[in-house]
N, CA, C and O of each residue as an XYZ file, in Angstrom:
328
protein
N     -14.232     26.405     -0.585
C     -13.122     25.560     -0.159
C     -12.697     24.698     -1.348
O     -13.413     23.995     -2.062
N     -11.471     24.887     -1.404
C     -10.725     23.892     -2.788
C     -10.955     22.197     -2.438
O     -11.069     21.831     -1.268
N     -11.002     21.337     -3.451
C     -11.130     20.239     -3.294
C      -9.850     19.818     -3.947
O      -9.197     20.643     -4.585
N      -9.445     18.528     -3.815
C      -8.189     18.023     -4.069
C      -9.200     17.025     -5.648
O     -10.255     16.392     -5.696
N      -8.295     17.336     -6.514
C      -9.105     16.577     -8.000
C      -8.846     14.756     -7.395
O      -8.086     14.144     -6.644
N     -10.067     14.471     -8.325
C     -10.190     13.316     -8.136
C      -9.078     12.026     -8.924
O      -8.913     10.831     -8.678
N      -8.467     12.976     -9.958
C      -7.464     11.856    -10.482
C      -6.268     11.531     -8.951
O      -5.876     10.407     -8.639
N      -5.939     12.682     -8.296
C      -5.312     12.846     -7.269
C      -5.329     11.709     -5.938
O      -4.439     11.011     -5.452
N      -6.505     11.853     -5.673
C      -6.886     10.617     -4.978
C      -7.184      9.503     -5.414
O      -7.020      8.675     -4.517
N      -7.619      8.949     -6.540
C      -7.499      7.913     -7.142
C      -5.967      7.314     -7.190
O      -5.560      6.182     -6.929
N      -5.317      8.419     -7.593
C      -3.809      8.276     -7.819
C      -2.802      7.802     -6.805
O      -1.821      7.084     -6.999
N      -3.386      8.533     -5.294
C      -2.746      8.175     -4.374
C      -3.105      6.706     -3.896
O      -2.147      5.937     -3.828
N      -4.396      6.195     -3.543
C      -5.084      4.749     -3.598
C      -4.186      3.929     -4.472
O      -3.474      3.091     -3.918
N      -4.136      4.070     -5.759
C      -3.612      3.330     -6.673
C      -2.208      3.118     -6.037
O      -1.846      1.953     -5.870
N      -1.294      4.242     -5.627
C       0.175      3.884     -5.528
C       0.178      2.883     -3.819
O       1.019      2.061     -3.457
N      -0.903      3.287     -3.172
C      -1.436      2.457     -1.720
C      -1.092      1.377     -2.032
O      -0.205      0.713     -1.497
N      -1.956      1.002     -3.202
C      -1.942     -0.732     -3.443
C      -1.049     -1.637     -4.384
O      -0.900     -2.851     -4.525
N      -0.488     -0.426     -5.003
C       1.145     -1.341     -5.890
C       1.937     -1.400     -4.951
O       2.544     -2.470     -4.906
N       2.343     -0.207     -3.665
C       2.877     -0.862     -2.658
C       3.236     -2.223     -1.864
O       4.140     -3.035     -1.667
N       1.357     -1.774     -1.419
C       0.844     -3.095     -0.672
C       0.554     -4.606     -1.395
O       0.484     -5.679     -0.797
N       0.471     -4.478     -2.218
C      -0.128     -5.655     -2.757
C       0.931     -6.134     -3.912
O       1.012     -7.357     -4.024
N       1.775     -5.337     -4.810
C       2.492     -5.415     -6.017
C       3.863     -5.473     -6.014
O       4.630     -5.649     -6.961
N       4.219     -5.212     -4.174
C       5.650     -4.741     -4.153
C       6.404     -3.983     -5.311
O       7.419     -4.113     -5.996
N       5.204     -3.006     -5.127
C       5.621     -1.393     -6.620
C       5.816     -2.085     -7.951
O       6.596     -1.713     -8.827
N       5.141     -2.971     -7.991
C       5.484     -3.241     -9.346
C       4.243     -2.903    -10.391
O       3.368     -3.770    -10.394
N       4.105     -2.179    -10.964
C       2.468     -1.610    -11.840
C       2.236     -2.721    -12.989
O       1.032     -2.857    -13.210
N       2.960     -3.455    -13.687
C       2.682     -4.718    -14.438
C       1.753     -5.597    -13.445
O       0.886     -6.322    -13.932
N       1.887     -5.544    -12.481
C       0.961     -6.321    -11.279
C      -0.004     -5.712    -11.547
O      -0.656     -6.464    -12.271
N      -0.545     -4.773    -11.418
C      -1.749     -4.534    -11.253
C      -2.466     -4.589    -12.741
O      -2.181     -3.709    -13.553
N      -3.348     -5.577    -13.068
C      -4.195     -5.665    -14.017
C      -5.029     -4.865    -14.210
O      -4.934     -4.424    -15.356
N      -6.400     -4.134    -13.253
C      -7.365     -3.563    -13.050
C      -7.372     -3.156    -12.045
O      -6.929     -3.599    -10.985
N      -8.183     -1.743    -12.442
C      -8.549     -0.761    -10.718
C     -10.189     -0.123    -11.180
O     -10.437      0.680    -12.080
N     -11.131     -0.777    -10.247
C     -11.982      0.174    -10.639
C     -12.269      0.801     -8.826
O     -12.036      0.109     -7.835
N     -12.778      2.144     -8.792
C     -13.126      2.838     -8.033
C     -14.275      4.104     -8.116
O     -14.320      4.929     -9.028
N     -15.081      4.057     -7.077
C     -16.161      4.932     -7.219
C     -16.164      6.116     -6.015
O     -16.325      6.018     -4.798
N     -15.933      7.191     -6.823
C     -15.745      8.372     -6.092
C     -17.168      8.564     -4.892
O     -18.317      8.623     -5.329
N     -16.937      8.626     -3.716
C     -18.247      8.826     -3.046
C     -18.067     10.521     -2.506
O     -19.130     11.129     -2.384
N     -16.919     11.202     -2.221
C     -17.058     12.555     -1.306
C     -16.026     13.317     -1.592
O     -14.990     12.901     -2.110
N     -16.181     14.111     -1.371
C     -15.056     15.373     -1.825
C     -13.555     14.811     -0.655
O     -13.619     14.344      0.482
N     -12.373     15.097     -1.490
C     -11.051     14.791     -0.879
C     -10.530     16.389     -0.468
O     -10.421     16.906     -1.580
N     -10.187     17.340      0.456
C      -9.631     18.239      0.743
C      -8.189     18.559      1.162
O      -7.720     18.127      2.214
N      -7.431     19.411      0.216
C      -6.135     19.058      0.674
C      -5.924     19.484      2.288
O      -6.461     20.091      3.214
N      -4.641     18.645      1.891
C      -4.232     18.414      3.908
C      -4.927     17.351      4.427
O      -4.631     17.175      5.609
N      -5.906     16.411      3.914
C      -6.724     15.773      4.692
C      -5.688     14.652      4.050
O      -4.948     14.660      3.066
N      -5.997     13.667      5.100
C      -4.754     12.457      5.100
C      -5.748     11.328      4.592
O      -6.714     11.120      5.326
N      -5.663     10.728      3.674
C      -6.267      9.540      3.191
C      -5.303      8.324      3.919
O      -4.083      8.236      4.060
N      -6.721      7.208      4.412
C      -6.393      6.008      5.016
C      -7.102      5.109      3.746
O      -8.218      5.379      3.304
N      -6.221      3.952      3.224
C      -6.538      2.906      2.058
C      -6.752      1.458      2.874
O      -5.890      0.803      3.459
N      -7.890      1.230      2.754
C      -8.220      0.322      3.162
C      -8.415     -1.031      2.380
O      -9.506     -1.152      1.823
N      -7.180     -2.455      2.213
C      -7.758     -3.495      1.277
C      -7.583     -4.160      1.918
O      -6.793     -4.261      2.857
N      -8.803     -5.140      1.238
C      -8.569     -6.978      1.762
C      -8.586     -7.786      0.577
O      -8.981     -7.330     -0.496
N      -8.249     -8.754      0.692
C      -8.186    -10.386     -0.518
C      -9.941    -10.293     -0.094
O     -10.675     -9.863      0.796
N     -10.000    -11.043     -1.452
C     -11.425    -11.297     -2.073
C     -11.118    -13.091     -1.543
O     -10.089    -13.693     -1.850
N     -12.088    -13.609     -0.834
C     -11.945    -14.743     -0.128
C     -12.341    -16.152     -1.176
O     -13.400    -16.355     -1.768
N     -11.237    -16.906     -1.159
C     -11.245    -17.516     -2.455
C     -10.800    -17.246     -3.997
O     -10.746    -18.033     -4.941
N     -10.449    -15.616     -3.907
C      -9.875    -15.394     -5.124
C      -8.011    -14.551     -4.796
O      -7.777    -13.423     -4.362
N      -7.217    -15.428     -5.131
C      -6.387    -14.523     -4.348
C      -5.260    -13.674     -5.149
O      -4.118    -13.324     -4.852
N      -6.248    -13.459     -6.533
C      -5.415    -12.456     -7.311
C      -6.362    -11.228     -7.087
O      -6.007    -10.173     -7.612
N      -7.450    -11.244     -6.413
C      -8.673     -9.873     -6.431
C      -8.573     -9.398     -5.035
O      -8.339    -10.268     -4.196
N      -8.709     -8.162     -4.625
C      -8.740     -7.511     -3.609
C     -10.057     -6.347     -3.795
O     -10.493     -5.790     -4.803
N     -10.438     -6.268     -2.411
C     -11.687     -5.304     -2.274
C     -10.537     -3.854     -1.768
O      -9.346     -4.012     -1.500
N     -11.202     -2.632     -1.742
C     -10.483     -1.492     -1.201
C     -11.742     -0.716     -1.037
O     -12.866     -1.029     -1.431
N     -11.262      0.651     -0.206
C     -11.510      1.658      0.151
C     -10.706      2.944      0.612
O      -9.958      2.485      1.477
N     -10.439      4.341      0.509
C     -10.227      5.099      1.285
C     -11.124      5.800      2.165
O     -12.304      5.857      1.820
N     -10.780      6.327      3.211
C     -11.369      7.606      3.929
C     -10.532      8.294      4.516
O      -9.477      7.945      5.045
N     -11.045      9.392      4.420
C     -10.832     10.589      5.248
C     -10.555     10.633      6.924
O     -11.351     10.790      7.849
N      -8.857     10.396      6.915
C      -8.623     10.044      8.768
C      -9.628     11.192      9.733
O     -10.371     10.899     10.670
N      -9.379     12.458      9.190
C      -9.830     14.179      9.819
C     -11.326     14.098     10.427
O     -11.774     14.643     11.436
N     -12.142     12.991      9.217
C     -13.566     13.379      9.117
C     -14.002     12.082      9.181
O     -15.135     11.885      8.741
N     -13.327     11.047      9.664
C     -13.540      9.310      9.220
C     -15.039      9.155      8.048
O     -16.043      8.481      8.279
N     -14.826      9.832      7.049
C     -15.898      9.258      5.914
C     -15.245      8.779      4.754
O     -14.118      9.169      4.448
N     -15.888      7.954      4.089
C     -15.238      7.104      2.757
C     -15.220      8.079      1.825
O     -16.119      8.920      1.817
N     -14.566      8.097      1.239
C     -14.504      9.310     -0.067
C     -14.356      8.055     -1.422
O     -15.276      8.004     -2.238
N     -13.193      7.123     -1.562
C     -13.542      6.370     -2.403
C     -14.212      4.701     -1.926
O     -13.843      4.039     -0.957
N     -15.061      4.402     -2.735
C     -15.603      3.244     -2.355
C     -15.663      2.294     -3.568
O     -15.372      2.378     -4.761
N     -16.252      1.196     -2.608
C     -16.678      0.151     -4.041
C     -15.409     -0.635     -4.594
O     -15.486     -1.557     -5.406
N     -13.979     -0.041     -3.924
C     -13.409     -0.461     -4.557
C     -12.559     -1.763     -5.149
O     -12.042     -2.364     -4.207
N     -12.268     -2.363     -6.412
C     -11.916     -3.939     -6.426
C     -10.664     -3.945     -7.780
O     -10.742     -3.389     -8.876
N      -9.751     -4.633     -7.315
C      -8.607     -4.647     -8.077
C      -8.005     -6.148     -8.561
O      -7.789     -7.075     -7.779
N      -7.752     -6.194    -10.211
C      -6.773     -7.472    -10.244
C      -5.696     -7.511    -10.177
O      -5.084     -6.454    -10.328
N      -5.145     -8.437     -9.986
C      -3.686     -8.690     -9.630
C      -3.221     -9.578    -10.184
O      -3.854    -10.625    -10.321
N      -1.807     -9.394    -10.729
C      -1.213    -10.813    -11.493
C      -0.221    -11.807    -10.274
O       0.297    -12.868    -10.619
């Protein structure tokens, strides 16, 4: 079974949160780090999950998973923001 590459899903997360958080603006986003936990399969619908880092309100925590299979595929994840 093909897996969807990981720049792919990173990629899609990333555009999740210039959305959400940057109003599309990519100069906003300072830093992205993310840790691949599970294989992404195409067709499978990624859900991006962020919150504000409490007390810091240029940092946000994230996650995706897998709606099909509800498991995290990326984790760990934490972003700056200007």
């Amino acid at each position: 079974r093909p897996i969807l590459h990981g720049l792919a899903s990173y990629g899609l997360v990333a555009y999740a949160l210039l959305r959400q958080c940057c109003a599309g603006d990519p100069a906003r986003l300072k830093a992205l780090d993310i840790r691949f936990a599970a294989p992404v399969y195409p067709g499978e619908t990624l859900v991006t999950e962020i919150w504000r880092v409490p007390g810091q309100p240029a940092q946000v925590q994230l996650r995706a998973r897998v709606l099909e299979r509800d498991k995290v595929v990326l984790s760990h994840g934490f972003a700056e923001l200007a």
